[in-house]
C-alpha positions as CSV (number, residue, x, y, z in Angstrom):
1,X,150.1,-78.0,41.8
2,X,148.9,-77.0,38.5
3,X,148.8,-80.0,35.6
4,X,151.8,-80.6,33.5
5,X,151.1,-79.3,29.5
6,X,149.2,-82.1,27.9
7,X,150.8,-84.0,24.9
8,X,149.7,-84.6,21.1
9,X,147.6,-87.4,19.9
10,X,149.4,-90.7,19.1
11,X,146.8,-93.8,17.8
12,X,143.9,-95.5,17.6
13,X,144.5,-96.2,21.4
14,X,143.8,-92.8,22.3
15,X,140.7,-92.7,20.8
16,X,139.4,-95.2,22.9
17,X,140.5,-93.4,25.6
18,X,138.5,-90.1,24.4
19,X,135.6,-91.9,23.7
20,X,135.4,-93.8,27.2
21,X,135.6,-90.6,28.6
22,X,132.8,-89.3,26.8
23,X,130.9,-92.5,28.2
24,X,131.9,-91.9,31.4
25,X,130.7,-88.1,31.6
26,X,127.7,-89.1,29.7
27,X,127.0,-91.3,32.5
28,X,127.8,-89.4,35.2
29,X,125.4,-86.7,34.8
30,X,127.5,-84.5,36.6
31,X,125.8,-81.2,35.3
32,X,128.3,-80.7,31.9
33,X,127.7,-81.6,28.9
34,X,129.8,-84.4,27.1
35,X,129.0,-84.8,23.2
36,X,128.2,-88.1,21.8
37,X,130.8,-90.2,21.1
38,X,129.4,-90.5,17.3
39,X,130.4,-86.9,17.2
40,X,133.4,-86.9,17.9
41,X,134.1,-89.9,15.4
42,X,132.0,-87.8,12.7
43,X,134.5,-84.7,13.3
44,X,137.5,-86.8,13.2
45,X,136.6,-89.0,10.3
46,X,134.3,-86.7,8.3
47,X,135.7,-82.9,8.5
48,X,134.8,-79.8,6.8
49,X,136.4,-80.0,3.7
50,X,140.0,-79.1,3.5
51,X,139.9,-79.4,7.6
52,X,142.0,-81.6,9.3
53,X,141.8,-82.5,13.5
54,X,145.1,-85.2,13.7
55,X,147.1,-82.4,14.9
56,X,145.2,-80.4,16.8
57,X,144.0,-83.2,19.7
58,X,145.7,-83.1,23.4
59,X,145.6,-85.3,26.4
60,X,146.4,-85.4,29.9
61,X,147.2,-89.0,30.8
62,X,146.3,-89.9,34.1
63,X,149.6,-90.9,36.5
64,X,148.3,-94.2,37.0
65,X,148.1,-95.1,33.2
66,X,144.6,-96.3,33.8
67,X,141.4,-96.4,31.0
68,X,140.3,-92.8,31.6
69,X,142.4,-90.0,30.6
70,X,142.3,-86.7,33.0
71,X,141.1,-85.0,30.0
72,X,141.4,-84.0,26.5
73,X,141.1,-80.8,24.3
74,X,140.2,-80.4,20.7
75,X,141.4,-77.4,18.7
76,X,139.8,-76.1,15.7
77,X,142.4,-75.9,12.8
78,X,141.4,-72.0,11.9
79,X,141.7,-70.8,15.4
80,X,137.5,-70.8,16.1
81,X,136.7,-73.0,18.7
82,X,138.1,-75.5,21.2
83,X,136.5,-78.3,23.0
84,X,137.7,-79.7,26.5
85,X,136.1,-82.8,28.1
86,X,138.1,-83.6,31.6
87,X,137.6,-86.7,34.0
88,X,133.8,-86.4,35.5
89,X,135.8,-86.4,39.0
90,X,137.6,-83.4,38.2
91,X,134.9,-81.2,36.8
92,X,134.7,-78.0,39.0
93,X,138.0,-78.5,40.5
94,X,141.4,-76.6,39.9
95,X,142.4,-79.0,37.4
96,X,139.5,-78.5,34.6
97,X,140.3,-74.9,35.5
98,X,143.9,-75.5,34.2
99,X,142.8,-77.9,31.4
100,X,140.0,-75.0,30.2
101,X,142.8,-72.4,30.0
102,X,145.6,-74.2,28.5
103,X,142.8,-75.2,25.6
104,X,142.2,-71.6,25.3
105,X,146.0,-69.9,25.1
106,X,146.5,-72.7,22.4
107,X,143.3,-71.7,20.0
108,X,144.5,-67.8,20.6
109,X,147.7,-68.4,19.3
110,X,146.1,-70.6,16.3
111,X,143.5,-67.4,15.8
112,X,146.4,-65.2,16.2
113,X,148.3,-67.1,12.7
114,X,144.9,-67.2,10.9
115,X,144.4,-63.6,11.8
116,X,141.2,-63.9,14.0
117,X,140.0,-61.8,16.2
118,X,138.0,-63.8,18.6
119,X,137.4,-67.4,19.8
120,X,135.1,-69.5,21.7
121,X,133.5,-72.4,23.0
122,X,130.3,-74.1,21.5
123,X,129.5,-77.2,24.1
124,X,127.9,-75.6,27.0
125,X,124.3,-75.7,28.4
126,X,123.0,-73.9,30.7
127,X,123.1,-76.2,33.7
128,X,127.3,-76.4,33.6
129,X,127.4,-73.8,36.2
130,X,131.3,-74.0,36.5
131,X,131.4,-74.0,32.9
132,X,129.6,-71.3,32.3
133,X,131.4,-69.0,35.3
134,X,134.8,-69.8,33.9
135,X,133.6,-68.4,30.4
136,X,132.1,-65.3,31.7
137,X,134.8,-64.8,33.9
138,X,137.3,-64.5,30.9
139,X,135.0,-62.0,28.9
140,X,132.9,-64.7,27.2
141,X,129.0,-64.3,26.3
142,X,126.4,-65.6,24.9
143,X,126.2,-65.1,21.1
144,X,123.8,-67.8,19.8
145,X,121.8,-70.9,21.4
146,X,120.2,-74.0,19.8
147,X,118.0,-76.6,21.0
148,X,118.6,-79.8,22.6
149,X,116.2,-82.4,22.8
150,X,116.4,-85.3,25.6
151,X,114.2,-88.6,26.6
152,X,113.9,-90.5,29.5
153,X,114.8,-93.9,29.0
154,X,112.8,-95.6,31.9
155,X,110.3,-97.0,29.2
156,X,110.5,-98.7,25.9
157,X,111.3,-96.4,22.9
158,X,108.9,-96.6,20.2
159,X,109.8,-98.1,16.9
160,X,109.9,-95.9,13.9
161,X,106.8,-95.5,11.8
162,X,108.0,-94.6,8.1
163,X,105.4,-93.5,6.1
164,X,103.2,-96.1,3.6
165,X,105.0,-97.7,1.2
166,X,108.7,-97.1,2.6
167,X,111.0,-99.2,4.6
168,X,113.6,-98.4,6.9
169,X,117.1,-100.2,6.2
170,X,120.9,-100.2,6.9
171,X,122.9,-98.5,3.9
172,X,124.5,-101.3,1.7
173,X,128.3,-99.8,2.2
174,X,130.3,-98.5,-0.7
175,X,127.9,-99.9,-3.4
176,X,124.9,-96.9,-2.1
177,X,127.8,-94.2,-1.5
178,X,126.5,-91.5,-3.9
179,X,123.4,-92.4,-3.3
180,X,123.4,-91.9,0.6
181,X,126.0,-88.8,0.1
182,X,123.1,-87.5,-2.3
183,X,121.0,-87.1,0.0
184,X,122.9,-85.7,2.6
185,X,124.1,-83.4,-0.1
186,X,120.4,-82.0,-0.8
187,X,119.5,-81.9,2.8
188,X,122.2,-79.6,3.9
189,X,122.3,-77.3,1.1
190,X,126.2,-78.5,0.2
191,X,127.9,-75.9,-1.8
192,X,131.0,-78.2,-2.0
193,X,131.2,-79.7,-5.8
194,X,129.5,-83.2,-5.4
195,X,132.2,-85.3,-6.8
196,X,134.5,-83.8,-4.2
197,X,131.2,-84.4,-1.8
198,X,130.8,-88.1,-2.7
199,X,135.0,-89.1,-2.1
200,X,134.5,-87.5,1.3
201,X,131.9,-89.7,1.9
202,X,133.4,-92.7,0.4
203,X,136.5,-92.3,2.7
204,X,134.7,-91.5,5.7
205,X,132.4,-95.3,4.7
206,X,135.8,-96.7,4.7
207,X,136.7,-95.5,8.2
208,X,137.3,-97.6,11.4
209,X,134.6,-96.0,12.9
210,X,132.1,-97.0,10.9
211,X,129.7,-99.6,11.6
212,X,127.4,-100.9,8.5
213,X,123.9,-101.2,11.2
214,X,124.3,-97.7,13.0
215,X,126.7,-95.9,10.8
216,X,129.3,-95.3,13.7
């Protein structure tokens, strides 16, 4: 019996949910790929400019209410992408099929409105066999790869080893935000005027998700 349609985000409560779901595919090793969960608090909390993801998050609850979801989708406002992360005991099965295909009717009808003429999916690697089969099996292909990097963390990770004469430290909050938006600015290139830049940043500092140590 195919899944019922999923509903709209509510709170703060179903974030937790999507980001112990992340945990638990991260954990599960199951063959897909489940982001970090500091992405998924840096897209919801520091967007593109002008971009907005409130509206445009889905979940299927699970029928016993419990911690995990059965999934969730994220749609990209302007109708380019959409992510779907399901329960690591339903990947491959019918019900990620469903999940993977409802995700994708809803971002062609958003690509439809913005007048798009093509979508797709950005989170795969090429071990997610069943990911990967379900894409190509709806027209999909490859259009652009980047790297990944991974350790093994069987033995101790090294501590950094800044260069002489500088010191590795937390950012002091809102009293270093133009500062630490600065140099993100620079690093990326930013076209976005800075002032505009540095209230982003100041709003995103001001977050729930952010943590003064690790910055999530």
């Amino acid at each position: 019996m195919p899944l019922p349609p999923p509903r709209r985000y509510r709170d703060e409560r179903d974030l937790a949910a999507m980001l112990a779901l992340l945990e638990a595919g991260r954990a599960a090793q199951n063959g897909s790929y489940y982001v970090h969960t500091g992405d998924l608090k840096w897209w919801l909390f520091y967007p593109p400019l002008g971009a907005a993801y409130w509206d445009h998050i889905y979940l299927w609850d699970a029928p016993d209410q419990g911690r995990l979801p059965l999934g969730w989708a994220l749609l990209d406002p302007g109708g380019e992408t959409f992510d779907v992360y399901t329960h690591p005991a339903l990947w491959g099965r019918p019900e990620a099929s469903h999940m993977l295909a409802w995700a994708e009717a809803a971002l062609i009808d958003l690509a439809s409105a913005a007048g798009k003429d093509q979508v797709s999916m950005f989170w795969v690697t090429p071990e997610d066999a069943f990911r990967i089969g379900w894409l190509e099996g709806r027209g999909y292909r490859i259009t652009a790869q980047s790297a990944a990097l991974a350790r093994l963390l069987t033995g101790p990770i090294p501590p950094p080893a800044p260069p002489e004469g500088f010191t590795i430290r937390p950012c002091r909050g809102l009293a270093e935000v133009e500062a630490r938006a600065r140099a993100q600015y620079a690093a990326f290139g930013s076209s976005a005027p800075f002032e505009q830049y540095v209230q982003r940043f100041a709003a995103f500092m001001q977050s729930p998700v952010m943590r003064d140590e690790r910055g999530f």
